[in-house]
Steps between C-alpha positions, in 0.01 A plus 500: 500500500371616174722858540801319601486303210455750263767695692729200393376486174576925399867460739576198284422694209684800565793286601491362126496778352781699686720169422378543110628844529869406652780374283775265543818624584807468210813276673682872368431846484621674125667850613413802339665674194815675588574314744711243292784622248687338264875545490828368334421303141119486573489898536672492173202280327248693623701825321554304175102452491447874557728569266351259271095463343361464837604903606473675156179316369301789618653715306416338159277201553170556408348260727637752761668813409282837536575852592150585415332468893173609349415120472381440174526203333814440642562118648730656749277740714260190476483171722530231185766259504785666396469799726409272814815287416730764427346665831593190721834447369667880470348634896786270643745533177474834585538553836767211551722667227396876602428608174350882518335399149326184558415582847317806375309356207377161727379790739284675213364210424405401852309871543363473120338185582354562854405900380261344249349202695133474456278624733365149534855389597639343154871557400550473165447629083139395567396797674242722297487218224295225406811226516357201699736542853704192593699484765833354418686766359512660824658258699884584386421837586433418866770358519703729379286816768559285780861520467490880429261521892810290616774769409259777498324496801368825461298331189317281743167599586465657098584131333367290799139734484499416145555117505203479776310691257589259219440223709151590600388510171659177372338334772173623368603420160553106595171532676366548147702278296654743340900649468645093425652473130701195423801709640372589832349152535833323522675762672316648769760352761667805439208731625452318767902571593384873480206395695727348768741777538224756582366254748794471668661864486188745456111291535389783635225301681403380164624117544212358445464671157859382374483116634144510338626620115837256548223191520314696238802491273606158569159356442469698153830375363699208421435243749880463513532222796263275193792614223811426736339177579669099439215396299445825270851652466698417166782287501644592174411772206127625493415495126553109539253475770137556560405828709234373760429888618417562135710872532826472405621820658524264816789372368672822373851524613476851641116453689667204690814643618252816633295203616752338746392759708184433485484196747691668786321804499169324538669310796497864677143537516359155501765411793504094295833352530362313205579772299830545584520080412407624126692779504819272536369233247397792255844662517663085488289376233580827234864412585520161458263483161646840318834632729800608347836477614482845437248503801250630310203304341427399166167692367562633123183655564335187604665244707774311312593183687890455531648529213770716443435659158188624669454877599485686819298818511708796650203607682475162633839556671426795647155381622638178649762698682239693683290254578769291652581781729164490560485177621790472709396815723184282544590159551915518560592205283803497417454406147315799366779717559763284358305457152429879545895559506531300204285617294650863603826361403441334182185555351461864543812588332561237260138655291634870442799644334765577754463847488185448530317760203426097335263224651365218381093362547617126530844336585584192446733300703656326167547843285707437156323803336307823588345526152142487332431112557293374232353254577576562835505274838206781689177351418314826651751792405669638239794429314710764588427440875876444583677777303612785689312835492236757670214289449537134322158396512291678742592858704407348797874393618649824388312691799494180697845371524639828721291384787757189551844638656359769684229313699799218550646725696222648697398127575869433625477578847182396753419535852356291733137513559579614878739808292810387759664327246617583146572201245718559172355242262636552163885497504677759291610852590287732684450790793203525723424751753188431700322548861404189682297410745596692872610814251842306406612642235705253272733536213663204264711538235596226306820487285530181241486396140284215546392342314824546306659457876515299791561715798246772635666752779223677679512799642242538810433797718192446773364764778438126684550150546310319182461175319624498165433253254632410148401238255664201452461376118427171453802494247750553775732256546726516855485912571595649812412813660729706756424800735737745552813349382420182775522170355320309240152380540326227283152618404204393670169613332177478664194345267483818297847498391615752741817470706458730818738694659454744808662786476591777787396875467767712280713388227548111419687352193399201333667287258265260272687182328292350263656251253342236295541257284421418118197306505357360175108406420567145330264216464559204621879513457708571783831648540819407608660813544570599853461870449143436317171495722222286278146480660518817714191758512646669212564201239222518357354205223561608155314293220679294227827384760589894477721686782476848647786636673455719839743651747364659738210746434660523081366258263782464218517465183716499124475855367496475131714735288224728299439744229286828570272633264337826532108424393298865601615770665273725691423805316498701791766333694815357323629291799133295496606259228340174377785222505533169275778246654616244313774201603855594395652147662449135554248454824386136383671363799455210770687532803638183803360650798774287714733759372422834607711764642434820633690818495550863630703778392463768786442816332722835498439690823211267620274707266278305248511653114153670430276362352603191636245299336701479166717282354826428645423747733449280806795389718310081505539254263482088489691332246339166410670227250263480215530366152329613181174346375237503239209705656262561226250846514154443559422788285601844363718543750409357797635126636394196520499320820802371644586154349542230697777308513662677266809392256830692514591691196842609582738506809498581849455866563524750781170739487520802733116556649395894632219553728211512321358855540785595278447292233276635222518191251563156698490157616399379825360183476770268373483143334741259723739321378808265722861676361722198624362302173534803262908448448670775632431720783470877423768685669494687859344842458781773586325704726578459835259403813546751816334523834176767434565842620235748634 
């Protein structure tokens, strides 16, 4: 009796602990690097950033240029921030665009940094030093090898024998306390992403190891389920409110949009749907207390309630964006990936210069100026956080910021966790070439200007028969969907957001429809327009009775007429300029949101101008009646909040409004005001509404 009983007691145990070492499944599988091109206008963005800061910086920047490979002092052969970032964001630059230049110098920096790894395993400037070794700075970089081992599969057993290495040793190191700075305490979830991958491509047999150092990590950082919680989370600006963890880095802008992941990656080794619970109410309650209409959050360093004078950190954007890609191929809700395709939209490219050698550290989603601001409205940065330049601020966006349109992209396209079917999940235009499961191999090329479009024709060659899904926006309003040329269908979209269609082995053409409607974020007052949705997913609550305007994916707003002025120019590189924008124009306007039209002006040869995040230069606009009002500043150049209620200081007007990545100066939070008792109406705008072309 005694034997069987301890039989049952060591089966039970080992039971346990091969469930401790298993992880949960993701609702989608991410695909590898090259698999998933961009084409059409989005191609053309990706070039203007390699043309741009993001593909020349290592020429010139110190944080990153060398041609000196005998290491040094030099940040670049090292694993500090700049290097890691710059690390993540050009491997997929790189290889996406094909550029011989970039390609190369990512590739000497991936054998530079695993040639001199310790013998004890550490990556990183601390080798043969006495610098205290923290583990942070490395986690960019992983990110960044991984996706080489994905294109480079020869690379594979080098980069994977050196992460198991690495890992070995920080698992000893969090044995001992030791390895956790401020920065690696609040963002370990993206180790334990690293962590993940190797357990699910290449554990060799080491499972236990890597499911050990992810509890390891979560238990030595921010307890980020406690931070995300009802009772502890702040409802408005933090330097008005008490910080009960006593570490304000908990609510830095950039730590939490890394920490969304957080939540859902602990769900894959502690198999608790509760986790998955705050995962959603984390991602709901950032939204809801500090979302933009932009998409993004408000954090101008700190978090920054909802005001919309307040900044947005451009590695916030970025961050977010991954994350949210994150936690759709985890838990499938449809709402990640719509917020991730507006902040992709909107955010991304309303922060940096259109041709993109500019960027900004903090946007703001009311921007009259982009001047020194003194005083200014950032209670944690500087006052030259909105001009445009190389680094405003801190560096840390400059090498940061790249990582956003290329890991869009190679976050468009998922597959099923079975690999039989492939999902597109961000609309726009793209190509993927792929194997699935039973060897069939797949292509998909997708030709559209969405967002600056409403039709997407695919393109779809299979070896097999296949499921195929595509997301259905949220934002969609009607659509329809037809195979080969048959008739219409209306869309049907499973609880993920994806409409299914089964497709036959060899070529298939799809046609995508996928209109919407304006829809405004107005509180409480409702509108009687019948072409303007009010209360939908998008129409968000603005503070003081404001408005923002959405169609679609775009959030819209009034581009204000500006002067340039040159501030620095880069000794070493003339086109890496400081900028100083000041108003040229009235923008002190209200606007009736009962009268709002939209309009479309196909462009020449379906063919988007480049860049196409520039004034005037996209084929949308929606005029809105508006009136001029007294809108006082709030400061050296920066606005007040939007009055409410406010008095008309002159007729009815006709204001055009421009998507709002191409706006540099702006409004996009409007006071409200009811036209029909303002005398005259302002005239009809003259530009005529068509039917959206491809």
């Amino acid at each position: 009796m005694k034997r069987a009983i301890f039989a049952t007691v060591v089966l039970g145990a080992v039971l346990e602990h091969q469930l401790q070492a298993k992880l949960a499944p993701k609702a989608f599988e991410p695909l590898p690097l090259g698999t998933i091109w961009p084409a059409g206008w989005l191609y053309d963005q990706l070039q203007v950033q390699t043309d741009g800061v993001a593909g020349h910086m290592h020429e010139f920047y110190p944080l990153v240029a060398n041609t000196d490979w005998t290491g040094g002092d030099s940040y670049y052969s090292y694993l500090e921030e700049a290097g890691s970032y710059w690390f993540n964001a050009m491997v997929p630059n790189g290889i996406l665009m094909n550029h011989t230049v970039i390609k190369k110098k990512s590739r000497e920096f991936l054998d530079y940094v695993l040639d001199n790894q310790d013998f004890t395993g550490w990556l990183g400037p601390e080798v043969g030093t006495e610098k205290p070794r923290y583990l942070w700075g490395r986690y960019p970089f992983f990110f960044g090898a991984i996706q080489m081992v994905e294109y480079h599969t020869e690379l594979t057993d080098r980069v994977v024998t050196a992460l198991h290495k690495f890992v070995r040793l920080a698992n000893t190191m969090l044995r001992n306390g030791e390895g956790v700075d401020k920065w690696a305490e609040t963002r370990w979830e993206d180790f334990v992403v690293t962590l993940q991958w190797l357990h699910d491509k290449h554990p060799r047999g080491q499972e236990d190891l890597l499911v050990d150092t992810m509890r390891r990590l979560k238990w030595s950082g921010t307890p980020w389920e406690k931070v995300f919680s009802r009772d502890l989370f702040p409802k408005g600006p933090v330097e008005q409110i008490p910080n009960p963890f006593g570490k304000d880095l908990y609510w830095h802008g950039v730590n939490m949009a890394e920490g969304l992941k957080a939540l859902p990656a602990t769900y894959r080794f502690t198999l608790n749907t509760s986790d998955l619970e705050a995962a959603t109410l984390s991602w709901d309650l950032l939204f809801k207390y500090h979302g933009r209409p932009s998409g993004a959050f408000g954090a101008d360093e700190l978090l920054s309630g909802l005001e919309a004078n307040r900044g947005s950190e451009l590695c916030l954007v970025v961050e977010a964006m991954f994350s949210g890609s994150y936690l759709y191929q985890v838990i499938g809700d449809l709402k990640f990936a719509d917020r991730v395709e507006r902040m992709t939209y909107n955010a991304l490219p309303a922060t940096i210069t259109s041709n993109m050698w500019g960027r900004q550290y903090l946007q703001q989603q009311n921007q009259v100026a982009a001047k020194n601001m003194t005083p200014n409205p950032f209670p944690e940065d500087g006052p030259e956080s909105n001009i445009f330049g190389l680094e405003p601020n801190y560096p840390c966006c400059t090498v940061n910021f790249p990582q956003g349109w290329p890991k869009f992209i190679t976050n468009a396209f998922l597959a099923t966790p079975d690999k039989k079917s492939l999902v597109h999940l961000y609309l726009g235009p793209f190509s993927a070439r792929l194997m699935l499961a039973d060897d069939n191999a797949v292509s998909v090329s997708v030709e559209t200007l969405y967002p600056f479009g409403d039709i997407l024709n695919y393109q779809i060659r299979a070896e097999k028969d296949f499921t195929f899904y595509v997301r259905i926006p949220s934002w969609v309003s009607g659509g329809s969907l037809s195979v080969n040329g048959d008739a219409k269908q209306r869309f049907s979209p499973n609880e993920n957001g994806l409409q299914k269609v089964d497709l036959k082995k060899g070529a298939t053409t799809l046609v995508l429809e996928v209109p919407a409607e304006i829809t405004v974020g107005m509180y409480p007052r409702l509108s009687s327009s019948p072409n303007v949705v009010v209360d939908c997913q998008m129409a968000e609550y603005r503070p003081h009775g404001s408005v923002a305007l959405h169609r679609g994916p775009l959030n819209y707003a009034f581009d204000i007429a500006r002067t340039e002025k040159v501030l620095k120019v880069n000794p070493d590189e003339p086109y890496a300029v400081d900028l100083e924008y000041d108003p040229a124009g009235v923008w002190e306007y209200a606007i009736d949101p009962s009268q709002l039209s939209f309009h479309y002006n196909p462009p020449e040869g379906n063919v988007l101008p480049s860049p196409v995040f520039d004034s005037g230069k996209t084929p949308m606009s929606i005029t809105a009646t508006a009136c001029h009002i007294e809108w006082p500043l709030g400061g050296d150049m920066f606005t007040s909040n939007p009055p409410k209620n406010p008095e008309c200081i002159g007729e009815n007007t006709v204001i055009t409004l421009e998507p709002l990545g191409a706006t540099k100066l702006r409004i996009s939070e409007f006071p409200v005001f009811n036209a029909s008792k303002n005398g005259v109406e302002g005239a009809t705008n003259s530009r005529a509404q068509v039917p959206l072309k491809l």
